[in-house]
C-alpha positions in Angstrom: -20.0 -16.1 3.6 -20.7 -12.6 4.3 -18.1 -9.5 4.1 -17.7 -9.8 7.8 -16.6 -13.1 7.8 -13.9 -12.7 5.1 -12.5 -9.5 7.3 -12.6 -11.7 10.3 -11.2 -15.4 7.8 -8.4 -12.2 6.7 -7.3 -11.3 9.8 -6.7 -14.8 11.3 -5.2 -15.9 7.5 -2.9 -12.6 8.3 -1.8 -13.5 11.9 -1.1 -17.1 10.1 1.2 -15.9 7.5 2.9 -13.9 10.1 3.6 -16.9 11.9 5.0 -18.8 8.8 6.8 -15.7 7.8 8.3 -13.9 10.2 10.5 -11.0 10.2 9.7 -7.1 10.4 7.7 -5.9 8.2 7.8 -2.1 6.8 4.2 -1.3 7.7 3.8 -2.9 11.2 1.4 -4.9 12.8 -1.9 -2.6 11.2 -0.5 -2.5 7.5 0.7 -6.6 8.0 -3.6 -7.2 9.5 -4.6 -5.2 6.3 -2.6 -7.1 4.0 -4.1 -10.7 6.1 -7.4 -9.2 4.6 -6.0 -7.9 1.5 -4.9 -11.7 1.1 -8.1 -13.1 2.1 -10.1 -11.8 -0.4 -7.3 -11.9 -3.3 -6.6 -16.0 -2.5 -10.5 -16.3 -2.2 -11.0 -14.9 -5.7 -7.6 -16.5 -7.0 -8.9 -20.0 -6.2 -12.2 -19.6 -7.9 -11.2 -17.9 -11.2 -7.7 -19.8 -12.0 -8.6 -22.8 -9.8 -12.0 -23.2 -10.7 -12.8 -24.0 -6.7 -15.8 -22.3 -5.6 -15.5 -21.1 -2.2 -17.5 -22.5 0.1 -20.3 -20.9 2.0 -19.2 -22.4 5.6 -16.2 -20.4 8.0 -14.4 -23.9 8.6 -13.8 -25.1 4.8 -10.2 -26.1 4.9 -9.7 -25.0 1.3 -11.2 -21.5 2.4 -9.0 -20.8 4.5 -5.9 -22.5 2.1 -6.6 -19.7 -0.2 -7.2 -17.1 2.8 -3.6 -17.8 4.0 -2.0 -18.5 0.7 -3.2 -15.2 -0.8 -1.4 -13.5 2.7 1.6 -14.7 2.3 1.9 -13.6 -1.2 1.0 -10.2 -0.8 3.0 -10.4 2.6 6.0 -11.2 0.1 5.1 -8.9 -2.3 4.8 -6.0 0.4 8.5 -6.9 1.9 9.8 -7.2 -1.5 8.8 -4.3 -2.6 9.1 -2.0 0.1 11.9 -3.7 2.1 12.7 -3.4 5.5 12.7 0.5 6.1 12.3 0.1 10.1 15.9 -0.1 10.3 
């Protein structure tokens, strides 16, 4: 998969996690789709260092896009927890 498709697999894994975790978020809807790619890329590499899954070279591999939306809602979590809700 090419560098386009992970920013593209990133921002759909984003809007996901926003879904399953919603809530305001400090940065807004531009740092929340950053963070989606942010995710992307951190669950891709996650799974095949500590999981020893290879990512797969096809857009529609389920565990692709397990590790897209996983990685996004950890950094989503991180994010909040570390920078709280400060649109108050």
């Amino acid at each position: 998969m090419g560098i386009v498709a992970w920013i593209v697999l990133g921002l759909v894994a984003g809007a996901i996690a926003k879904i399953l975790l919603p809530g305001r978020d400090p940065g807004g809807l531009i740092v929340t789709t950053l963070i989606g790619i942010a995710g992307a890329f951190v669950g891709g590499w996650l799974s095949a260092k500590l999981l020893h899954r290879t990512i797969g070279n096809h857009f529609f591999d389920l565990a692709t896009w397990g590790a897209a939306i996983a990685g996004s809602l950890v950094l989503l979590v991180a994010y909040r927890i570390l920078f709280g809700n400060s649109r108050d």
